[in-house]
TILOBA-494408 format. One record per atom (N, C-alpha, C): residue number from 1; atom name; x, y, z. Coordinates in pm, 1 decimal. Layout:
! TILOBA-494408
<i: NUM&at: CA&c1: X&c2: Y&c3: Z>;
...
//
This chain:
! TILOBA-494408
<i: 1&at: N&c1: 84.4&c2: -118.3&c3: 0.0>;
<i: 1&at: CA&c1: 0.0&c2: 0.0&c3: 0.0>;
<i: 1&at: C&c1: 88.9&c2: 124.6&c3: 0.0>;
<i: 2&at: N&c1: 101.1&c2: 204.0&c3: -108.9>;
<i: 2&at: CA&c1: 130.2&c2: 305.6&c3: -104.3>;
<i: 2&at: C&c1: 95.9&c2: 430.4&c3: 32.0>;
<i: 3&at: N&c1: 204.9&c2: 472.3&c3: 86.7>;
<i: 3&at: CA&c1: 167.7&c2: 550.4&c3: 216.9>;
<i: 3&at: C&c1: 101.1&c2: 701.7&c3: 193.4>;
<i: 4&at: N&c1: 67.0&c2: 792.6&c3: 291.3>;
<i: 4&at: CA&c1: -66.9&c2: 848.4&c3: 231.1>;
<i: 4&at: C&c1: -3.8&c2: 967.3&c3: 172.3>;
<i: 5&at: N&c1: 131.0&c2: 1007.0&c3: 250.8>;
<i: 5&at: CA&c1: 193.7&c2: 1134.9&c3: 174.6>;
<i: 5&at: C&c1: 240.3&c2: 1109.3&c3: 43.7>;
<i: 6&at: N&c1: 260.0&c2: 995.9&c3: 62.8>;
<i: 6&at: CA&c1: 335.9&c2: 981.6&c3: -133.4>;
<i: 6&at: C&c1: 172.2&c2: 981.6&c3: -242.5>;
<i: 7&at: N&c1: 66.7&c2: 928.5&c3: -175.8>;
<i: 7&at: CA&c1: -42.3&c2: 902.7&c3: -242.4>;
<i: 7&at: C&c1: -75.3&c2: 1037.3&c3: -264.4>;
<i: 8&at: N&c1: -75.5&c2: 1133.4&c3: -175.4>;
<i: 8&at: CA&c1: -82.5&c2: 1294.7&c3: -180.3>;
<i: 8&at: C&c1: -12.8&c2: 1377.7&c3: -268.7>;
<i: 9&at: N&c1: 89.7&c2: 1316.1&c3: -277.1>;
<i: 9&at: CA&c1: 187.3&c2: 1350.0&c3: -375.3>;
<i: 9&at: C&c1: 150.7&c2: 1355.1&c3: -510.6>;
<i: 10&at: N&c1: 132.8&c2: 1212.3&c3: -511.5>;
<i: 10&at: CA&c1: 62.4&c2: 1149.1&c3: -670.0>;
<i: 10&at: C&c1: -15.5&c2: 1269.6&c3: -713.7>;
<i: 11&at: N&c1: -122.8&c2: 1243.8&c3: -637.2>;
<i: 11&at: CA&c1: -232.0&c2: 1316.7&c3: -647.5>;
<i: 11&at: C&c1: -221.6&c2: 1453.3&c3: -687.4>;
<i: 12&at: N&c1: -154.3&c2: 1544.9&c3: -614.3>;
<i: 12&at: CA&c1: -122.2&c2: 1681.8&c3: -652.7>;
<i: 12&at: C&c1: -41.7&c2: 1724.3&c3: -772.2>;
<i: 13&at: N&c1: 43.7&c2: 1633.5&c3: -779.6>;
<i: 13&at: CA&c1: 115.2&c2: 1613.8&c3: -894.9>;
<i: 13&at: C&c1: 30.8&c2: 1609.1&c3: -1048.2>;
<i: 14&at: N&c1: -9.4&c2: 1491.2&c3: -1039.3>;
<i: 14&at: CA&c1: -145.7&c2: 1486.6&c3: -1144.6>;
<i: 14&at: C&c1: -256.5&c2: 1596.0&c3: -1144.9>;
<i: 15&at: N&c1: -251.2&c2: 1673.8&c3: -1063.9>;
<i: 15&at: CA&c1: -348.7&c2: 1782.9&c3: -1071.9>;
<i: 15&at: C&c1: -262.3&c2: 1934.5&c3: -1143.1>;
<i: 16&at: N&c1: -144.6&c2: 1885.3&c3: -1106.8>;
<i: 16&at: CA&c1: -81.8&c2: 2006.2&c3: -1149.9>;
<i: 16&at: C&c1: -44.1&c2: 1989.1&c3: -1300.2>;
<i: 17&at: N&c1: -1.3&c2: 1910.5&c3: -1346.7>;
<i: 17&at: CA&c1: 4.5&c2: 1832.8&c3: -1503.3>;
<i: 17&at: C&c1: -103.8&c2: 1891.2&c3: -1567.7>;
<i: 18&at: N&c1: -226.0&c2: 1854.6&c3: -1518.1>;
<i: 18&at: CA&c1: -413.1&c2: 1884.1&c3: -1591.6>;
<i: 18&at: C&c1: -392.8&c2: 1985.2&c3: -1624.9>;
<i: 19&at: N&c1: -381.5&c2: 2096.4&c3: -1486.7>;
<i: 19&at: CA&c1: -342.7&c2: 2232.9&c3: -1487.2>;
<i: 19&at: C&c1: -272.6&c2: 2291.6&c3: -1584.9>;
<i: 20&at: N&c1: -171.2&c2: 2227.3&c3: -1592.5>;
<i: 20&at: CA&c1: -88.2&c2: 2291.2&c3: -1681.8>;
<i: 20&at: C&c1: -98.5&c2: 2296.8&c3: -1834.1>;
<i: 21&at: N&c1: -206.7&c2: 2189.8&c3: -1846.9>;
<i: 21&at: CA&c1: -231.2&c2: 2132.2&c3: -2003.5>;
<i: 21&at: C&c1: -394.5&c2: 2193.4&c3: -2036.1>;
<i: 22&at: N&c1: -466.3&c2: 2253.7&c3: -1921.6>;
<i: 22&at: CA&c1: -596.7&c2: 2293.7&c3: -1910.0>;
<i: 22&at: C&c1: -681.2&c2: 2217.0&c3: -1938.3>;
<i: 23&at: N&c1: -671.4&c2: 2095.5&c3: -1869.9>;
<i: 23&at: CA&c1: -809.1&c2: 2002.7&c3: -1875.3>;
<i: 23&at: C&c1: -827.3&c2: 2023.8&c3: -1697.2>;
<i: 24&at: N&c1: -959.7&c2: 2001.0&c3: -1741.7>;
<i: 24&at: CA&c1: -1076.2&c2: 1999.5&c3: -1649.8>;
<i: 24&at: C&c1: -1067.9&c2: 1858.0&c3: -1575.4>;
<i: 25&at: N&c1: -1057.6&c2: 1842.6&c3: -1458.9>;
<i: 25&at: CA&c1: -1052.6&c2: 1762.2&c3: -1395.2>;
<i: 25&at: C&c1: -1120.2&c2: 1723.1&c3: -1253.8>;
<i: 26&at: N&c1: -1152.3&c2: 1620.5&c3: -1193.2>;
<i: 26&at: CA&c1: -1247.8&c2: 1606.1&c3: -1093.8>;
<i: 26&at: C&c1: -1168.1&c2: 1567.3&c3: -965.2>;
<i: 27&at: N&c1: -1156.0&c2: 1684.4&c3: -832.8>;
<i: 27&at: CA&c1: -1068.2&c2: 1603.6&c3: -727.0>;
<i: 27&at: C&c1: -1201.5&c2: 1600.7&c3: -608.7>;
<i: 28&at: N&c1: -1181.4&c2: 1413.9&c3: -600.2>;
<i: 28&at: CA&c1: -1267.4&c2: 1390.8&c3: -469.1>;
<i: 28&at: C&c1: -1189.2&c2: 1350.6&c3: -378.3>;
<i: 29&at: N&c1: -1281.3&c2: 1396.7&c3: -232.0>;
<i: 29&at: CA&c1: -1141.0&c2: 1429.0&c3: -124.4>;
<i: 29&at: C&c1: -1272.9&c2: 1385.9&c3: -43.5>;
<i: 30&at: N&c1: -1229.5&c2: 1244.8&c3: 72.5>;
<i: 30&at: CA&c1: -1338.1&c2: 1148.3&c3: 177.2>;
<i: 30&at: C&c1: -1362.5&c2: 1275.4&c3: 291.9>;
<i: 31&at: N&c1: -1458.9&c2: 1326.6&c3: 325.0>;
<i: 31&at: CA&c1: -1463.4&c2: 1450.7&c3: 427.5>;
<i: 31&at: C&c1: -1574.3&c2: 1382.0&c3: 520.8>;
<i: 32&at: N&c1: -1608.1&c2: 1277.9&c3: 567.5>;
<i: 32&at: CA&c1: -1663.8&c2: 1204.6&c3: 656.5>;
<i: 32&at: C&c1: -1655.6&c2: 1037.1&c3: 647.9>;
<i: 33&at: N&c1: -1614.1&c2: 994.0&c3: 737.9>;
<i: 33&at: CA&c1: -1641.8&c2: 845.7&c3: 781.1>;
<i: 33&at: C&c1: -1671.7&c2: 757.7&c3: 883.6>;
<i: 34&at: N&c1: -1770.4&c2: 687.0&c3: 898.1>;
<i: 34&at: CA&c1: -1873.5&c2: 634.1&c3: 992.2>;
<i: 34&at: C&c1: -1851.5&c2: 501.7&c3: 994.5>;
<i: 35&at: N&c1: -1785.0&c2: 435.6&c3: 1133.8>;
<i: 35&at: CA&c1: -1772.0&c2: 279.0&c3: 1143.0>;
<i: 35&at: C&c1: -1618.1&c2: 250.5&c3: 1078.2>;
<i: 36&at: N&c1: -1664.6&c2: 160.9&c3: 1012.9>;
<i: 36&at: CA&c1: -1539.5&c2: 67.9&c3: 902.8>;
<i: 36&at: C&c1: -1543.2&c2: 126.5&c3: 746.9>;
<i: 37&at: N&c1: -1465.6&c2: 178.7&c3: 716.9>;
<i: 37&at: CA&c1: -1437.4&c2: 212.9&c3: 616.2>;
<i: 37&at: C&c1: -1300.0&c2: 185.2&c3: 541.4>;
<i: 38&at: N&c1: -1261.0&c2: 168.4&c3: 423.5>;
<i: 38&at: CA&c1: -1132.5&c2: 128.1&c3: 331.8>;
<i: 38&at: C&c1: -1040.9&c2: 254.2&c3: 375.1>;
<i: 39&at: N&c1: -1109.4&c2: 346.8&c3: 348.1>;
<i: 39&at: CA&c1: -990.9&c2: 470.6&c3: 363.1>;
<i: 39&at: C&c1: -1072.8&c2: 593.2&c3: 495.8>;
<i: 40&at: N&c1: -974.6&c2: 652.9&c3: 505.1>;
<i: 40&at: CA&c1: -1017.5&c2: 752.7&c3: 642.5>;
<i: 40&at: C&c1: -1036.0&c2: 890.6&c3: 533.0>;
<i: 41&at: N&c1: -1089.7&c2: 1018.4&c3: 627.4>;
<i: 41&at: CA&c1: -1115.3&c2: 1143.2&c3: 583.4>;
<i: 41&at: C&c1: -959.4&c2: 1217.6&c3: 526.0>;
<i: 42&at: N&c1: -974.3&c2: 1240.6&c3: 425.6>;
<i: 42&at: CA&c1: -888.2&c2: 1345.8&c3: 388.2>;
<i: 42&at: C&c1: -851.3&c2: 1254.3&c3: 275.0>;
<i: 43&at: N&c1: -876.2&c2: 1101.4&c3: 236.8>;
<i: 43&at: CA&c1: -796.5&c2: 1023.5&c3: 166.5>;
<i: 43&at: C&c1: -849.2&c2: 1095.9&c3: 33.2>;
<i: 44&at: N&c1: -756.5&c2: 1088.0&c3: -131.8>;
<i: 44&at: CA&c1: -826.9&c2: 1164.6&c3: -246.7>;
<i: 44&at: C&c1: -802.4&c2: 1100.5&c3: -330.2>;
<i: 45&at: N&c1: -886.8&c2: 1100.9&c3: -443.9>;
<i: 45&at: CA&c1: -877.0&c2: 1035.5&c3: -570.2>;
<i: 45&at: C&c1: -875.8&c2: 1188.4&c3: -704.7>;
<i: 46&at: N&c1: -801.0&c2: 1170.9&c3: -765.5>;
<i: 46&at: CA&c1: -829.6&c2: 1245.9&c3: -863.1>;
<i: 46&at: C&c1: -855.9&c2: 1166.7&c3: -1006.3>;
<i: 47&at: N&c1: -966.5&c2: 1243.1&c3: -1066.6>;
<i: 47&at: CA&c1: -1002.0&c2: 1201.2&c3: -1211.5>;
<i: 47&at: C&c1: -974.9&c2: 1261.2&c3: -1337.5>;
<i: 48&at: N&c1: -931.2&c2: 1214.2&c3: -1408.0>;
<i: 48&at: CA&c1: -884.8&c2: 1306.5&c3: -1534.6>;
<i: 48&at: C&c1: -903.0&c2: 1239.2&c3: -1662.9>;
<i: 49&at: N&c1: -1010.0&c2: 1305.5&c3: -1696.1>;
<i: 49&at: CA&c1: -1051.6&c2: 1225.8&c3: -1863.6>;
<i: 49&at: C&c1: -947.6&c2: 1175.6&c3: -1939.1>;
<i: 50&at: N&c1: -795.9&c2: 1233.0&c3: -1948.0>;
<i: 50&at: CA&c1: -715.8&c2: 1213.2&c3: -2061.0>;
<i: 50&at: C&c1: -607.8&c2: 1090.1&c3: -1929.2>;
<i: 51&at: N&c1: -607.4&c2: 1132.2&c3: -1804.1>;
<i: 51&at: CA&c1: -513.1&c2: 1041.8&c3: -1787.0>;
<i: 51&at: C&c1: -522.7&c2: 929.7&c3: -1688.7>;
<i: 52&at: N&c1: -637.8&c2: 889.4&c3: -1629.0>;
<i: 52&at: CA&c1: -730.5&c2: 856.2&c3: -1584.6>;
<i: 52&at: C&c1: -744.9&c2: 885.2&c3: -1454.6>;
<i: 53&at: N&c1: -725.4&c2: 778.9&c3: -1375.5>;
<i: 53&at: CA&c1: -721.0&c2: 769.5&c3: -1210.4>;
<i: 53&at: C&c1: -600.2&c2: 768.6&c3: -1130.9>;
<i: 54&at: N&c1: -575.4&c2: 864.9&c3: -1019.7>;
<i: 54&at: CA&c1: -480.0&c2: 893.7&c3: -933.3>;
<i: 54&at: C&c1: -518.5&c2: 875.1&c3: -844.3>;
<i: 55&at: N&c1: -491.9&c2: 786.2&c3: -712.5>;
<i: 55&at: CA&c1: -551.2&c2: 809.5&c3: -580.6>;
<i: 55&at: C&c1: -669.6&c2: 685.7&c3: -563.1>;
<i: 56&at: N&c1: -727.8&c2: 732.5&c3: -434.4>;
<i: 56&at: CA&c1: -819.1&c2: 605.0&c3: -390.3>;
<i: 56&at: C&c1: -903.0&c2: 641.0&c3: -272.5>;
<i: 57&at: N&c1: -1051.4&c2: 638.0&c3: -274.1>;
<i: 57&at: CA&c1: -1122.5&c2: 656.5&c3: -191.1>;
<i: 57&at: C&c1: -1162.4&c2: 548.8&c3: -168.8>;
<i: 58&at: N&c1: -1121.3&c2: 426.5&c3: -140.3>;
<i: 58&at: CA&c1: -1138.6&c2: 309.9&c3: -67.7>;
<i: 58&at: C&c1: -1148.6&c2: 177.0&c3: -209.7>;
<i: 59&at: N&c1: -1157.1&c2: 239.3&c3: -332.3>;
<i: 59&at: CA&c1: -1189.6&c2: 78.7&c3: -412.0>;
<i: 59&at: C&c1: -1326.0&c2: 64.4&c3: -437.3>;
<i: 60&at: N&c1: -1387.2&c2: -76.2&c3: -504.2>;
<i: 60&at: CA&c1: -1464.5&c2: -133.6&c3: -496.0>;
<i: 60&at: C&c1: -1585.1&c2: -67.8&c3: -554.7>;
<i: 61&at: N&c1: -1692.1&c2: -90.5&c3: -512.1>;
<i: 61&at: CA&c1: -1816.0&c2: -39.7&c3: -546.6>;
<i: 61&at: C&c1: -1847.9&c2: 101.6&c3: -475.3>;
<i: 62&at: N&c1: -1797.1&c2: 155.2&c3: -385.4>;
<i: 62&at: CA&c1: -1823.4&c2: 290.6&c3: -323.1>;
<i: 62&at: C&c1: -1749.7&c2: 363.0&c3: -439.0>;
<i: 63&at: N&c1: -1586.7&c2: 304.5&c3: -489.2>;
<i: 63&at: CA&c1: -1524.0&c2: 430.9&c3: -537.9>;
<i: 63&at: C&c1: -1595.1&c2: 430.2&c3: -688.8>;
<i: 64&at: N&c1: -1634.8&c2: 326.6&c3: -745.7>;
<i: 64&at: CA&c1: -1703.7&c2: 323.6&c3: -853.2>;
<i: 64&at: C&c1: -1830.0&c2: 436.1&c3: -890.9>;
<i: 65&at: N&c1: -1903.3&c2: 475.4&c3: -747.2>;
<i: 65&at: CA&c1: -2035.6&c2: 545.1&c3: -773.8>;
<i: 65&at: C&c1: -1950.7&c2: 640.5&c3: -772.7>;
<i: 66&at: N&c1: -1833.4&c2: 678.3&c3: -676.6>;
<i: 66&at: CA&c1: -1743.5&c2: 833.2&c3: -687.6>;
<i: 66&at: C&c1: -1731.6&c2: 863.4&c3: -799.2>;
<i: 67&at: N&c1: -1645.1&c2: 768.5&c3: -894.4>;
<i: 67&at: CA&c1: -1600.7&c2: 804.4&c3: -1062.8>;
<i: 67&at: C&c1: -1672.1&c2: 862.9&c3: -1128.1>;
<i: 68&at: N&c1: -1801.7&c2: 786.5&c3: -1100.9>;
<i: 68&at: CA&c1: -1933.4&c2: 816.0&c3: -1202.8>;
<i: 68&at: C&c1: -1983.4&c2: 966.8&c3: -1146.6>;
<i: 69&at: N&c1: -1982.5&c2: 939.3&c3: -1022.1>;
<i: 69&at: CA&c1: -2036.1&c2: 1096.6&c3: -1004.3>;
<i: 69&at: C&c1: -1893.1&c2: 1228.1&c3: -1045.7>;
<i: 70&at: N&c1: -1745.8&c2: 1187.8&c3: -1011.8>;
<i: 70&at: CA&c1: -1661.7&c2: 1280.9&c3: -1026.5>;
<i: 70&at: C&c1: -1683.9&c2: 1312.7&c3: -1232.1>;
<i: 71&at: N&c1: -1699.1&c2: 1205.0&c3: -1340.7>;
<i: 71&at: CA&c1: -1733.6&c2: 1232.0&c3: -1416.5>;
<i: 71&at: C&c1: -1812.5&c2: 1319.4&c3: -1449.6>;
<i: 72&at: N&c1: -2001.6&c2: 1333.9&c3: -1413.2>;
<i: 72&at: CA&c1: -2046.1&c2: 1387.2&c3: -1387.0>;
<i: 72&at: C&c1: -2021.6&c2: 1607.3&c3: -1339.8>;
<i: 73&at: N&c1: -1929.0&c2: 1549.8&c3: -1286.6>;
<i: 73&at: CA&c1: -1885.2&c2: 1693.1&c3: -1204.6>;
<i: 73&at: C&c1: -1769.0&c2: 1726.7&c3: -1360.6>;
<i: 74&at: N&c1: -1694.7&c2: 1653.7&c3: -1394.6>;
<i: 74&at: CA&c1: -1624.1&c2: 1716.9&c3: -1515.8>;
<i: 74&at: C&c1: -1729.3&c2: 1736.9&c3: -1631.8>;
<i: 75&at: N&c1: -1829.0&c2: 1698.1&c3: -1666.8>;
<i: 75&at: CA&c1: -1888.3&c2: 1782.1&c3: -1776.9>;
<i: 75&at: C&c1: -1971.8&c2: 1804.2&c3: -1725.5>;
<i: 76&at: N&c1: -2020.4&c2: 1914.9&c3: -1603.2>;
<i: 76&at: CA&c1: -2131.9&c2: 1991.8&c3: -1571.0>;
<i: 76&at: C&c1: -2056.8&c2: 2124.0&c3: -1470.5>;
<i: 77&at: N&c1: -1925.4&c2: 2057.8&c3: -1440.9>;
<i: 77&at: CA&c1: -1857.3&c2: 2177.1&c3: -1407.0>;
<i: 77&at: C&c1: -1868.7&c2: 2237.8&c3: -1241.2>;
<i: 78&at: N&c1: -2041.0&c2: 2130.1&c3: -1202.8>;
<i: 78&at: CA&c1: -2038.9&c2: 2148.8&c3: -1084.3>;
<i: 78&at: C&c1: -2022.0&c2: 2032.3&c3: -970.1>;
<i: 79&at: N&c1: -1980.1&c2: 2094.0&c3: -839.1>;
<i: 79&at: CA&c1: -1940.0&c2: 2039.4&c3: -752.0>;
<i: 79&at: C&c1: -2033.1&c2: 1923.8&c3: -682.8>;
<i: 80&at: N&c1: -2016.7&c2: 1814.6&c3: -620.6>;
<i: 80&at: CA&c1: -2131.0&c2: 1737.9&c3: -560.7>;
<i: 80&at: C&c1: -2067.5&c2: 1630.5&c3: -432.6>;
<i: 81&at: N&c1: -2192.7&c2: 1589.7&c3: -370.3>;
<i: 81&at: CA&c1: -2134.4&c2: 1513.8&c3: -235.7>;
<i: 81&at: C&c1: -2226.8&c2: 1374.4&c3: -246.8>;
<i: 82&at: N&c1: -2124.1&c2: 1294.3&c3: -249.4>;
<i: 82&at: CA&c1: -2148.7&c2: 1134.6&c3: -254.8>;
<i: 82&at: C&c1: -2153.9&c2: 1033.1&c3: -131.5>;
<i: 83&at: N&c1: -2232.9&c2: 966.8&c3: -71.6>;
<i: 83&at: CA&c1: -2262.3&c2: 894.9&c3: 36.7>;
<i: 83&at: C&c1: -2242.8&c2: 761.3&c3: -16.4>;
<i: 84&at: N&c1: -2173.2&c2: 715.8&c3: 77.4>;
<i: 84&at: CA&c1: -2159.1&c2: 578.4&c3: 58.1>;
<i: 84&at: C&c1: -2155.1&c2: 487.0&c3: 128.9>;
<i: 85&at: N&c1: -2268.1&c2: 380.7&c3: 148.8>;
<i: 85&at: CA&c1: -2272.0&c2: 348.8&c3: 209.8>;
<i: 85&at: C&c1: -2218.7&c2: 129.2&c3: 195.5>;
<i: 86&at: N&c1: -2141.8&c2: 115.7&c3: 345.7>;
<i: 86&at: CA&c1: -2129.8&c2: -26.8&c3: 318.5>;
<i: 86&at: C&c1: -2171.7&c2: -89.1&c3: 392.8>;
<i: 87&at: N&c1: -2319.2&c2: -90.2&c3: 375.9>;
<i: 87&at: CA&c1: -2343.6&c2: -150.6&c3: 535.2>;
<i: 87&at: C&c1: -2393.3&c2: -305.6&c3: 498.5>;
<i: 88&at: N&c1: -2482.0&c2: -351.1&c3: 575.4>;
<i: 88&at: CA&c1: -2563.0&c2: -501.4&c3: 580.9>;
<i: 88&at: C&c1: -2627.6&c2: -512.0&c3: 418.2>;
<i: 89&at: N&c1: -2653.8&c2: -407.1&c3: 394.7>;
<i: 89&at: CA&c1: -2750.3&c2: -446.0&c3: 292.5>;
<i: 89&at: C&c1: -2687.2&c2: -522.4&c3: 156.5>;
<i: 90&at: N&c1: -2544.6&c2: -447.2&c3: 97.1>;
<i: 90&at: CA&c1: -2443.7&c2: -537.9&c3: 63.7>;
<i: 90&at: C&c1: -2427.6&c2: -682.2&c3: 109.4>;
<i: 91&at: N&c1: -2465.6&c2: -688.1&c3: 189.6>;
<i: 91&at: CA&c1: -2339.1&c2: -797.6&c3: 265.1>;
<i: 91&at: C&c1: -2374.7&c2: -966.7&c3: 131.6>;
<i: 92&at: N&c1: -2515.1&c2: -947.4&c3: 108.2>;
<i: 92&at: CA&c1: -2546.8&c2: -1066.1&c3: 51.0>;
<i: 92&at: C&c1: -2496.3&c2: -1062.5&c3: -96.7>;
<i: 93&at: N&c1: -2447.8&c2: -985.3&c3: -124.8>;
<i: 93&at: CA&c1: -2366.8&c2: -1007.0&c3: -277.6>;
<i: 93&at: C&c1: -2219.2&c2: -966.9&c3: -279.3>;
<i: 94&at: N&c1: -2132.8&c2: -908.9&c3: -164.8>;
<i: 94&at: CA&c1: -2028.8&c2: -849.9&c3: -175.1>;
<i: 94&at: C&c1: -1977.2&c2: -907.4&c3: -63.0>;
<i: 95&at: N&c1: -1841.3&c2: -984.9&c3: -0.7>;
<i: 95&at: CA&c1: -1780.5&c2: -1029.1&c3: 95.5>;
<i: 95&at: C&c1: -1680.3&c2: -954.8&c3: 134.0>;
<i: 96&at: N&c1: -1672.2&c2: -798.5&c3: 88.7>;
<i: 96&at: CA&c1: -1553.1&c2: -721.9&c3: 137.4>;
<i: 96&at: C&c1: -1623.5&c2: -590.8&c3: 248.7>;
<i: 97&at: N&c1: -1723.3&c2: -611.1&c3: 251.4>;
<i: 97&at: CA&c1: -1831.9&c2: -505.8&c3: 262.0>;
<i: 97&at: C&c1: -1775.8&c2: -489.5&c3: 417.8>;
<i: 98&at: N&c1: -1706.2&c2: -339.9&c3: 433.5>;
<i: 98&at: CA&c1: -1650.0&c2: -267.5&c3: 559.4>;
<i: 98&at: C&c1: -1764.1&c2: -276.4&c3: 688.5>;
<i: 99&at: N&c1: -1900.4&c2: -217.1&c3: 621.0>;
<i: 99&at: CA&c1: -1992.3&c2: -161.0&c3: 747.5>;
<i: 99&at: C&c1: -1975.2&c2: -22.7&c3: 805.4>;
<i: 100&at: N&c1: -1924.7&c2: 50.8&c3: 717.6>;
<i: 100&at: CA&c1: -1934.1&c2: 176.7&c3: 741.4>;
<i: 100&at: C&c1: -1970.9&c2: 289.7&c3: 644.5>;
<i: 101&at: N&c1: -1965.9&c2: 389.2&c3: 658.2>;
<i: 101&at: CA&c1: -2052.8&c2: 528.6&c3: 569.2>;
<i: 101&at: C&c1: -1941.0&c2: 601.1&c3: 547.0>;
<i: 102&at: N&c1: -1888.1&c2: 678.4&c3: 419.2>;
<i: 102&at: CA&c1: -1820.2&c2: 789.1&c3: 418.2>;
<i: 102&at: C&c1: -1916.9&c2: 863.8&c3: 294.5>;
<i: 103&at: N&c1: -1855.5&c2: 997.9&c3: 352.0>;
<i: 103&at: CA&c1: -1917.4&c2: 1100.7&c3: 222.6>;
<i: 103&at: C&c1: -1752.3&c2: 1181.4&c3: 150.8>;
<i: 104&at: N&c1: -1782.2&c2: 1182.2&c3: 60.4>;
<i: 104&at: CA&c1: -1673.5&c2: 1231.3&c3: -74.1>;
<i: 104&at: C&c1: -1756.9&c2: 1390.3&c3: -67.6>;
<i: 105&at: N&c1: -1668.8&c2: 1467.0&c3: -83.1>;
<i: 105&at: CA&c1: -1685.7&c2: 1587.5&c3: -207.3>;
<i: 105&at: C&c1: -1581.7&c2: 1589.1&c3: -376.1>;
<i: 106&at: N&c1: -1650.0&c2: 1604.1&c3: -424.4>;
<i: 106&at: CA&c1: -1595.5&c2: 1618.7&c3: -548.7>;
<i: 106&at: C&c1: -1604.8&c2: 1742.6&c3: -602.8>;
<i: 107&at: N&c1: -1468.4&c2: 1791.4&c3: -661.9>;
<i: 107&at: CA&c1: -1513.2&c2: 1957.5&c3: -706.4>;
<i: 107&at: C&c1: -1479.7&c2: 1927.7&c3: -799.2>;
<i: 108&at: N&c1: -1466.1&c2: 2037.3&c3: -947.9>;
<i: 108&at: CA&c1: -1408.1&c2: 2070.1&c3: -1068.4>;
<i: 108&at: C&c1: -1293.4&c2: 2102.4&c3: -1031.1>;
<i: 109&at: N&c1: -1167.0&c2: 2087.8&c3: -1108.7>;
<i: 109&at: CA&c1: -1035.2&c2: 2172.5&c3: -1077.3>;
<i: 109&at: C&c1: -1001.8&c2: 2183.7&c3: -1227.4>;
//
């Protein structure tokens, strides 16, 4: 597992690249977590149409609805907050399922 400052690193790095090339890009950053969760608050994923994925808000099927929504946020330009939840209700189709809640913000950058 990559440790979280170098993952921070990544991350900023790849944001500054976008920047520099002026694409529009989506940074979601975990700003609540409840119970068991893959990753803690502050963890970030960045999205970038041309270069793809940097970072990690836990994996799996939570970070999947993130993508779709950080997509979302790159062609509408606006910002949004994603809940995710891993609780019981998973449990009967998914065997990784934490049992806990985090919420993402995702902005435009």
């Amino acid at each position: 597992m990559t440790p979280p400052m170098d993952e921070d690193r990544r991350v900023f790095t790849a944001l500054a690249q976008a920047a520099r090339a002026g694409r529009r890009v989506a940074l979601a950053t975990v700003v609540h977590a409840r119970g068991s969760t893959p990753r803690g608050v502050g963890s970030k994923l960045l999205w970038d149409p041309v270069a793809g994925l940097v970072g990690t808000v836990g994996g799996g099927c939570g970070e999947a609805a993130v993508l779709e929504a950080a997509r979302e946020v790159v062609a509408t330009g606006r910002p949004r907050r994603v809940r995710v939840e891993l609780t019981e209700a998973l449990e009967a189709w998914s065997p990784a399922v934490c049992g806990g809640v985090f919420e993402v913000w995702i902005e435009p950058r």
